[in-house]
KOLFITOR-657410 format. One record per residue: residue in one letter; x, y, z of N, C-alpha, C in turn. Coordinates in steps of 0.001 Angstrom, whole numbers, plus 500000, padded with zeros to 6 digits. Layout:
N
AXYZXYZXYZ
...
***
This chain:
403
X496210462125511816497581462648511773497768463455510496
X498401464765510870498468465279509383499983465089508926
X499671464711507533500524464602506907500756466096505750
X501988466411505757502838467990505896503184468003504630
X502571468874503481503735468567501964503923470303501863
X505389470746502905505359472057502968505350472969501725
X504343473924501416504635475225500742504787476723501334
X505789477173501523505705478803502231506046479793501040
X505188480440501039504932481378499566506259482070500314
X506832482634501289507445483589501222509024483284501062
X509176482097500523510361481488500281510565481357499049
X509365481573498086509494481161496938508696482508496391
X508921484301496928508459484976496600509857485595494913
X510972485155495192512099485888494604511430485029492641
X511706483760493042510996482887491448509497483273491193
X508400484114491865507376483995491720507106485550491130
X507512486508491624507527488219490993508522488340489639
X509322487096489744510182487503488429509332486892486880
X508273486109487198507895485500486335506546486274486190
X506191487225486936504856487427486757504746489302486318
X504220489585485794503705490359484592502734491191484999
X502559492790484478501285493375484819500598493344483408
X498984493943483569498301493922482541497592495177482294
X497670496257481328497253497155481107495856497244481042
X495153498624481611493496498634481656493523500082480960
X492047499865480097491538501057479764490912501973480394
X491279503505480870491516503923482219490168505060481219
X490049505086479796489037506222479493489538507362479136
X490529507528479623490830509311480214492632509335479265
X492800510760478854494337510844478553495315511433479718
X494601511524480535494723512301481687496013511826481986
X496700512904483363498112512397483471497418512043485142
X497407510550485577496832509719486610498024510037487726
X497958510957489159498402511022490014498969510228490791
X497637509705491358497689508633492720496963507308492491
X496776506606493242495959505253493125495600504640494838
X494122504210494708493825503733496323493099502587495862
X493412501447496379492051500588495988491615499923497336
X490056500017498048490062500156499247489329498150499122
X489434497867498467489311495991498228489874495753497015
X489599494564496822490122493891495454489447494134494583
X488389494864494736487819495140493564487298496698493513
X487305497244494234486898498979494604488510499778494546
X488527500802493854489719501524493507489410502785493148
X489992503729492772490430505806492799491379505782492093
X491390506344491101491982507183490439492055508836490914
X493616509659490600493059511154490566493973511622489613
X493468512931489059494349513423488182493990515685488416
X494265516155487267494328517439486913492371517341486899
X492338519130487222490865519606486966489872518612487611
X489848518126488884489225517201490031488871516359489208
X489548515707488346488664514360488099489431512987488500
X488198512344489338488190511186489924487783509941489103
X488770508912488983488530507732488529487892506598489124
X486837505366488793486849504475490267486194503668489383
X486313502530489948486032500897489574485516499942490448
X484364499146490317484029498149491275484343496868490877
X485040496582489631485068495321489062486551495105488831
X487375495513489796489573495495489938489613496166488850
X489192496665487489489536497757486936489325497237485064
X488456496515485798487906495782484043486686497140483048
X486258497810484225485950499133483635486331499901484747
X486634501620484272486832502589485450485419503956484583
X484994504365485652483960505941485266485140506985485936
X484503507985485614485080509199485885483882509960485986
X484535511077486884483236512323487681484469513401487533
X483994514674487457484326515353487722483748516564489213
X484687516762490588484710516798491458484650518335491818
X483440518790492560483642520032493135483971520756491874
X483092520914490191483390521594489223484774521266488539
X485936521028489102487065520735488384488159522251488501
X487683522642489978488613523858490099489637523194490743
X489931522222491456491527522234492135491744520673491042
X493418520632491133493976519620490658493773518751491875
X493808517404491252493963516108492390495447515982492413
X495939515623493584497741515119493756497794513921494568
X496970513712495224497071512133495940495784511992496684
X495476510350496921494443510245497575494509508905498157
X493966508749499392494149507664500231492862507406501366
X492835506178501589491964505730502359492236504916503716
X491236505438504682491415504692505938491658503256506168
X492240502323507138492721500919506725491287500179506550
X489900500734506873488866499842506307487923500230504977
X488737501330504955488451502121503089487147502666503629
X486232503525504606485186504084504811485622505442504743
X486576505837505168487426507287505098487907507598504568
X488014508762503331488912508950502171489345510197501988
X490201510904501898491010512218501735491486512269500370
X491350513081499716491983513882498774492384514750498376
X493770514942498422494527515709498290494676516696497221
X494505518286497396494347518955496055495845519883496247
X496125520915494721497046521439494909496490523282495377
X495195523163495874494712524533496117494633524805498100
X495135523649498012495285523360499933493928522834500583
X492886523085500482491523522080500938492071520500500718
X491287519914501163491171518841500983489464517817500621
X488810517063499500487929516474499840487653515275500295
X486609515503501039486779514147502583485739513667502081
X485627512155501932484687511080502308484616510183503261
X482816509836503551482783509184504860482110507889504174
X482041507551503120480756506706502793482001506043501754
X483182505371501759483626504601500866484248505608499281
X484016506797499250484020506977497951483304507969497438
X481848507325498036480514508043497148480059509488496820
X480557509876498192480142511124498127481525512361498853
X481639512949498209483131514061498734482673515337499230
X483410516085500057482759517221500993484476518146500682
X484340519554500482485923520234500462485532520389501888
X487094520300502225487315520690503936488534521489504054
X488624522770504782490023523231504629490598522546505528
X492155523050505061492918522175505925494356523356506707
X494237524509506039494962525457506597496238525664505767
X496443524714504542497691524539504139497191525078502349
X498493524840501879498018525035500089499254524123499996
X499082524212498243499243523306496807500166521924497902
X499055521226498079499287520008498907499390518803498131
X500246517826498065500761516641497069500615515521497539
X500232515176498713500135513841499566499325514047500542
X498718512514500908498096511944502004497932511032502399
X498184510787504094498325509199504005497701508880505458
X496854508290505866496318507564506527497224506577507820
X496630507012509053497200506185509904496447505076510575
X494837505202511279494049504795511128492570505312510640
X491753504747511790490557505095511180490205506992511573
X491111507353512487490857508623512654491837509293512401
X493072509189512520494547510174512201494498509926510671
X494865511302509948495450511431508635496261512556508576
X496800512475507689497946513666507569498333514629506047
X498236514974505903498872515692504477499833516623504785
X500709516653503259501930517209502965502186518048501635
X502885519174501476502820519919499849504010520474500284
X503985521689498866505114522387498876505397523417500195
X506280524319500120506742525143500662506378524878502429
X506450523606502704506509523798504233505256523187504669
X504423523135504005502882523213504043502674521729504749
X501992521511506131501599520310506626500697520575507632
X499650519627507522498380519379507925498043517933508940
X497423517751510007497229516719510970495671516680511128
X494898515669511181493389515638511899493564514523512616
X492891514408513734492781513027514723490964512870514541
X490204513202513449488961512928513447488135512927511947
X489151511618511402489002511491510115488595512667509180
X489647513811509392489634514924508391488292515717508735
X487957515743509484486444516728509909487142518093510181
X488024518186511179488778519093511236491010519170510852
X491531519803510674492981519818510835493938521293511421
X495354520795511680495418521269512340497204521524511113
X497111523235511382497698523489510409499507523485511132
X500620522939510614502103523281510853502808523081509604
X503795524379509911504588524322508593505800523561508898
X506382522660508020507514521124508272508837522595508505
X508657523793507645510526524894507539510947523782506558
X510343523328505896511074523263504746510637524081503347
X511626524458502575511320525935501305511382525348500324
X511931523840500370511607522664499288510049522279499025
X509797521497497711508650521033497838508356519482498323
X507453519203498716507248517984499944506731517106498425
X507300515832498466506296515235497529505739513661498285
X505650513788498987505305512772500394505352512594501473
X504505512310502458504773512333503419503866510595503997
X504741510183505518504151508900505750504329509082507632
X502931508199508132502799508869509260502769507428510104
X502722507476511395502747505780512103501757506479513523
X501703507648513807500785508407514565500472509715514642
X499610510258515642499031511540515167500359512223515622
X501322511832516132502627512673516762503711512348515704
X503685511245515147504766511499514287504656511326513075
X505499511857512221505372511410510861506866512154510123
X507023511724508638507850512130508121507864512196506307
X508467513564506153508054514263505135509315513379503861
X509136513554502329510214513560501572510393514475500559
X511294515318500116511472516091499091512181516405498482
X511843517195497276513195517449496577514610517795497017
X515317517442496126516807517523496753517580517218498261
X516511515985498363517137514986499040516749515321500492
X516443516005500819515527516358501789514504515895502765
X514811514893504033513878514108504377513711515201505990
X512809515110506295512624515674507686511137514916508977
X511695514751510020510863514042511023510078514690511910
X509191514631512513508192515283513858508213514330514582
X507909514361515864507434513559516748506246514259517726
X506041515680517149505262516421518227504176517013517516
X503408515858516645502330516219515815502812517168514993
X504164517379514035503921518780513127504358520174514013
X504812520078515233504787521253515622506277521749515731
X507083520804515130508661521110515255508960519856513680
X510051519961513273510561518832512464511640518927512574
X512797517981511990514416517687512499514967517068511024
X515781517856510754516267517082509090517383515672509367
X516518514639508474517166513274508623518216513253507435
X519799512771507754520695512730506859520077511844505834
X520042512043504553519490511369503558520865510682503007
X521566511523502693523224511153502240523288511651500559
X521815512214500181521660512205498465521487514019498239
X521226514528497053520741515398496574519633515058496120
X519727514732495259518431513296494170517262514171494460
X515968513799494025514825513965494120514256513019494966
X513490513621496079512872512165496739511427512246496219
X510593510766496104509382510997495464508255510455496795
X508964509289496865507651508684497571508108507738498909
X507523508307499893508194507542501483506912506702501998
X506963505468502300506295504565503434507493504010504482
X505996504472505722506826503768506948506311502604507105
X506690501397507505506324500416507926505554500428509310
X506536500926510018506284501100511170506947502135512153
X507528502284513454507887503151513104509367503516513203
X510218502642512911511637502195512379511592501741511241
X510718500919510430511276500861509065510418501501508237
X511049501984506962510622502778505776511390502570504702
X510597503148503540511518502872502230511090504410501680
X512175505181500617512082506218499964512595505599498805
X511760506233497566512256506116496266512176507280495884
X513186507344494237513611509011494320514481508898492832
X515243509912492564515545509976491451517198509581491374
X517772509052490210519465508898489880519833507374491023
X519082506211490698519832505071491181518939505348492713
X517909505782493695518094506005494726516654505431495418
X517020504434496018516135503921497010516443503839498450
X516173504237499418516426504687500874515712503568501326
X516690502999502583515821502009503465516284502479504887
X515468502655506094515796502553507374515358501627508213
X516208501444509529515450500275510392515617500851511354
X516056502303511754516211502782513018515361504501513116
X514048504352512582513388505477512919513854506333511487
X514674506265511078515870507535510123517011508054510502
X517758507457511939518381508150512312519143507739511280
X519660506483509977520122506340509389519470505622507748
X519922506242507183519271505860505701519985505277504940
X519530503902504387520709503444503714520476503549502079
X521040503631500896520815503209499419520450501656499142
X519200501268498672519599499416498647519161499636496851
X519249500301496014519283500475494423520618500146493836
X520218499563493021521001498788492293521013499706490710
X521886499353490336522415500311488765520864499867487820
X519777501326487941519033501653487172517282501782487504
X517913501483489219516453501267490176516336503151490696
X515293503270489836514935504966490553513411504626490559
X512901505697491252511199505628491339510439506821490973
X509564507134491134508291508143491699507398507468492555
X507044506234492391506152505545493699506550504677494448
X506386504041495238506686502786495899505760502087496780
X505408501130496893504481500265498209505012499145498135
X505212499216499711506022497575500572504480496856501052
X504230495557500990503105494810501514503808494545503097
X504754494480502641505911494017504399506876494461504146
X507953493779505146509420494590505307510187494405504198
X509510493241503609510280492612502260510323492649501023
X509062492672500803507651492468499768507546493755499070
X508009494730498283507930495571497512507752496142496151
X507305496843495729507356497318494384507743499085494119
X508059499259492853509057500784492854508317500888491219
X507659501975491125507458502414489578508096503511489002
X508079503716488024509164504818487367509032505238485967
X509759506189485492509948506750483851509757505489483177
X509397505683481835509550504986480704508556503477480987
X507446503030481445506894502253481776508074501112483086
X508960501847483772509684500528484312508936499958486170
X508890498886486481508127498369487549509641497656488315
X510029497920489302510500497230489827510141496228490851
X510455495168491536510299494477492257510978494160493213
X510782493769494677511744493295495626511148492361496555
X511769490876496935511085490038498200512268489970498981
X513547491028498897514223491069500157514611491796500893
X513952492886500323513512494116501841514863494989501309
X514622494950499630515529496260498463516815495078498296
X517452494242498696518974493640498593519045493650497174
X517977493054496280518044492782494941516715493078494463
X516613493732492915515700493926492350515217493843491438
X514052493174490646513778492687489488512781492814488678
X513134493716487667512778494418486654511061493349485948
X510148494194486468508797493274485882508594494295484472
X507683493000483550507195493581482297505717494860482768
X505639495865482035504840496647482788503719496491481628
X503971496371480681502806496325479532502886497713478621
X503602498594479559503680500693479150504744501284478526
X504908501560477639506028502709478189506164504304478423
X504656504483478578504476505570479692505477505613481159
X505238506544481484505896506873483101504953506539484368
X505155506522484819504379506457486002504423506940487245
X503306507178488111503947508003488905503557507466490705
X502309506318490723501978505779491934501761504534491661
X501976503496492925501744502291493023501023502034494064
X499868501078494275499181500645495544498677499253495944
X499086498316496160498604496854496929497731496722497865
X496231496511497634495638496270498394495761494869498795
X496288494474498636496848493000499130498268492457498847
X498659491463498965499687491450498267499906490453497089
X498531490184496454498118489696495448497916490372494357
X497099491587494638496638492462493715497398493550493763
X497690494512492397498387495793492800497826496558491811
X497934497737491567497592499016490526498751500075490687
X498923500385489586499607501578489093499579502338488003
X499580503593488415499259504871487275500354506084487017
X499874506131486093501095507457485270500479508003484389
X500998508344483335500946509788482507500122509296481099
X499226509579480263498515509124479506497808508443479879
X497051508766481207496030507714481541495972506258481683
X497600505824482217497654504881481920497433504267482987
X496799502875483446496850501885484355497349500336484136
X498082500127484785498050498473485005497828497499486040
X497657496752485807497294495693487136498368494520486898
X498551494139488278499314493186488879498285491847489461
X498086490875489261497929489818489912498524488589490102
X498447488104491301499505486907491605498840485739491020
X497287485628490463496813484342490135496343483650490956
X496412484189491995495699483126493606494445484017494109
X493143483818493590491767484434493750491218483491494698
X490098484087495543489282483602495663488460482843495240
X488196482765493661487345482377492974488423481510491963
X489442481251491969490504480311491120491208479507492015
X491069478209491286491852477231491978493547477263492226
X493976477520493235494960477487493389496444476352493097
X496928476952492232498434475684491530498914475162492709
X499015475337493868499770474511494704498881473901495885
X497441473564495153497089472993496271495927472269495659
X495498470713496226495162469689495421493650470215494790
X493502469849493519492221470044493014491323470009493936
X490298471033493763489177471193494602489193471832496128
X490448472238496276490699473056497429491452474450497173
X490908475388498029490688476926497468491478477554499130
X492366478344498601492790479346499874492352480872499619
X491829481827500145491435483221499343492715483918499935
X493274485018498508493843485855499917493011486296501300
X493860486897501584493578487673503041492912489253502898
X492380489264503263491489491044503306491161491072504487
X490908492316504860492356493353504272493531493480504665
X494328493270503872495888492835503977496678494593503442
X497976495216504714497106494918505702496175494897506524
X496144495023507928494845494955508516494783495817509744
X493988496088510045494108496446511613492082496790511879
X491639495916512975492690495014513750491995493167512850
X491167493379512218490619491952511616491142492173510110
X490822490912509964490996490524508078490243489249508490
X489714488837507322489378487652506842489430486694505548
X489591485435505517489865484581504544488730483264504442
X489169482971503232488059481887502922488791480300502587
X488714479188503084489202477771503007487556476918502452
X488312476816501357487221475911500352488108474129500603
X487472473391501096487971471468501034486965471019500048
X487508469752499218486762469021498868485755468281499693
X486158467609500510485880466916501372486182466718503059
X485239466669504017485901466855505350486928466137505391
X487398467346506461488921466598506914489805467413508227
X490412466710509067491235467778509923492233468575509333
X491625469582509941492396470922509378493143471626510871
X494221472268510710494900473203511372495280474327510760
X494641475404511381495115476984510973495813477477511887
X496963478364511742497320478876512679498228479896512254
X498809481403513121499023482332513385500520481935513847
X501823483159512599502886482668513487503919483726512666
X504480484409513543505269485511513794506443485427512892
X507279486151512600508927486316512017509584485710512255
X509403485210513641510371484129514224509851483001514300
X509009483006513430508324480822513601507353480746514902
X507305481733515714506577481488517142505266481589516259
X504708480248517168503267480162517094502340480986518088
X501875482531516952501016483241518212499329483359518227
X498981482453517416496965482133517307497181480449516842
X495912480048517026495450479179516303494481479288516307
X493730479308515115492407480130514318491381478656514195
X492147477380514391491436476127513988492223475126514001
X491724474062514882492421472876514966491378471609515325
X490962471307513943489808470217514105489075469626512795
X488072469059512708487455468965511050486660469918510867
X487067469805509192486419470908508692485508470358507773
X483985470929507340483192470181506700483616470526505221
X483189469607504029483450469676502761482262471265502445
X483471472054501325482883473457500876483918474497501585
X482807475841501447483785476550501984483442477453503241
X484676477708504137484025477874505062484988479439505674
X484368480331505868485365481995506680485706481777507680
X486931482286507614487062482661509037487902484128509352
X487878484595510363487889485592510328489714485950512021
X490535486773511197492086486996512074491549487990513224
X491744488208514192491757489203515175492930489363515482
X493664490517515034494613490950515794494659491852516943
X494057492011517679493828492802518630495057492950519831
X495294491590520010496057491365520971497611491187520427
X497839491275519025499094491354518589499880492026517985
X501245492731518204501956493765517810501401493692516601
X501907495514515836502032495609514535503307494851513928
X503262494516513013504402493269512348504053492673511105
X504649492177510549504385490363509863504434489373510463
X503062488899510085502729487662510060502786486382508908
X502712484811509710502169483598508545501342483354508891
X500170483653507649499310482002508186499636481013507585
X499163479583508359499694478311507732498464477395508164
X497909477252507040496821476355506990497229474449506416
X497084473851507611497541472557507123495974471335507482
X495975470943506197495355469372506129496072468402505886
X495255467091505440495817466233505447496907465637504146
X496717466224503258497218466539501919497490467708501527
X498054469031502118498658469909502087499015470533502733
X499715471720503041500296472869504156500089473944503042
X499576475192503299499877476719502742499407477815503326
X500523478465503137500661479890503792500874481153502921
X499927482216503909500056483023503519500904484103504315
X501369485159503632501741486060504598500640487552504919
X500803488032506110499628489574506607500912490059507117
X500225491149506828500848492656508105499854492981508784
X500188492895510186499410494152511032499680495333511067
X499296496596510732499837497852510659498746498751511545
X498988499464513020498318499840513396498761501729513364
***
């Protein structure tokens, strides 16, 4: 019989981001740091001015630098496919360089567009990029080829976020948000309600999104865009943003400031950044780990303290939960359950609404540690819990499926 001593991290996410802290890394470079991708917990990109690329195999305890294709185009963003084998980078000369190998090796590819500022990944084959003056780009074959449409906007684009090869949606200066649904081949301006500067848009899915932006202004929707709401609070502005879920957020900005959110923007709470540089991108490859970069080469890291390789505070000596990778996921992730000693264990899979939709394990488990591995195949894109219970504990984690 198991006996239940409940912990749900996502109840106790509001006391847990307010107490926790980033830590500055020596990035090498004075460079002013663009974008940020880290395609595991320990593999990460840097980009900046004159193609130079940053990257780390050790979460960012050292970073090298290369300089890319000579150092004729500036870097402006760069992003990777949801299993990090596919990588785009975004220049301001309109090409783009594509990797197929993780990283290793980069190829220029045109893309039909110029001085391009974003890119963002839908899966393993749709990507998209976005720049100034109108300028937008589509491939359905991990960037081998693209397919050139201009958004009609005379603003400059400083993001764009996509949920398929048909739709996506742009953000820009002076408040300026605009939608497709026909791959790029038409767009429709979404009431923003601001002037502001917009910096940086993720969709969740493809009703919710968040925009951060300049003068107090964070945008949330739950209905596609047909409506945008403000959820900033007196002194919350951005240049970056990444949600792990609908809830789960972070916002970076001028003057080293990091914001935080676990209620999907209602309230927000000001983390120590270590900087007081600016900054200009944020990225969670989990929702343990995070990175962010700005201006003087600066980086910091975020960790929640719950490793793979560290014993976890809320769960009895000698028993280990790993996060989840890759969080999120599509369509697997996998995790690691370290026991002291055998014992019946129950894992299981369970939706927004408490519905129980997997069970991954329901039986003994031998002493050590043992993988196992999520298939989402068969389940909407969303948030998820897992909830791993023995006989002397319950803990959960939270995933997104994002397809």
């Amino acid at each position: 019989m198991y006996r239940q001593l409940t912990f749900l991290v996502l109840s106790f996410l509001p006391a847990v981001l307010a107490a926790q802290t980033w830590t500055p890394q020596n990035s090498g470079t004075a460079a002013v740091l663009a974008d940020v991708h880290f395609i595991s917990e320990t593999a990460g990109f840097a980009v900046a001015d004159v193609g130079l690329l940053l990257s780390t195999n050790n979460a960012g305890a050292t970073w090298s630098s290369r300089i890319i294709g000579g150092g004729g185009l500036d870097f402006e963003g760069i992003d990777f496919s949801p299993s990090g084998t596919n990588g785009i980078i975004a220049t301001d000369g309109g090409p783009v360089y594509r990797s197929t190998d993780s990283g290793a090796t980069w190829s220029l590819v045109s893309t039909g567009a110029a001085d391009l500022r974003h890119v963002d990944w839908v899966d393993e084959s749709v990507v998209w990029v976005a720049g100034r003056d109108g300028h937008s780009a589509v491939s359905t074959d991990a960037g081998a080829t693209w397919t050139y449409h201009n958004t009609g906007s005379a603003d400059r684009t400083e993001s764009i976020a996509a949920v398929s090869a048909t739709e996506a949606w742009i953000a820009n200066r002076s408040g300026e948000i605009r939608h497709t649904t026909n791959g790029g081949v038409s767009w429709t301006t979404q009431p923003s309600g601001t002037s502001s500067d917009l910096k940086d848009i993720q969709m969740l899915d493809a009703t919710t999104g968040y925009i951060a932006g300049n003068g107090n202004m964070v945008l949330k929707t739950v209905n596609g865009g047909a409506t945008w709401i403000n959820m900033a609070t007196s002194g919350v502005s951005g240049n970056g943003l990444f949600f792990v879920d609908v809830n789960t957020g972070w916002i970076v900005a001028d003057a080293g400031q990091i914001w935080s959110t676990s209620n999907g923007g209602v309230s927000w709470i000001l983390q120590p950044s270590g900087s007081t540089h600016s900054f200009n991108r944020v990225h969670f490859p989990t929702a343990e780990d995070g990175w962010a970069v700005g201006d003087a080469g600066t980086i910091v890291h975020f960790n929640s303290g719950t490793t793979a390789t560290e014993p976890d505070a809320n769960l009895p000596d000698g028993y280990l939960l790993s996060p989840i990778y890759p969080n999120p996921f599509n369509p697997q992730a996998r995790f690691t359950l370290h026991v002291a000693e055998a014992e019946p264990v129950r894992i299981a899979i369970f939706d927004v609404l408490g519905r129980q939709m997997q069970i991954l394990h329901d039986g003994v488990i031998s002493a050590g540690s043992t993988d196992f591995v999520i298939d989402g195949s068969g389940l909407p894109s969303g948030l998820y819990l897992l909830r791993v219970t023995g006989e002397g504990f319950t803990k959960s984690r939270h995933l997104t499926l994002l397809r």
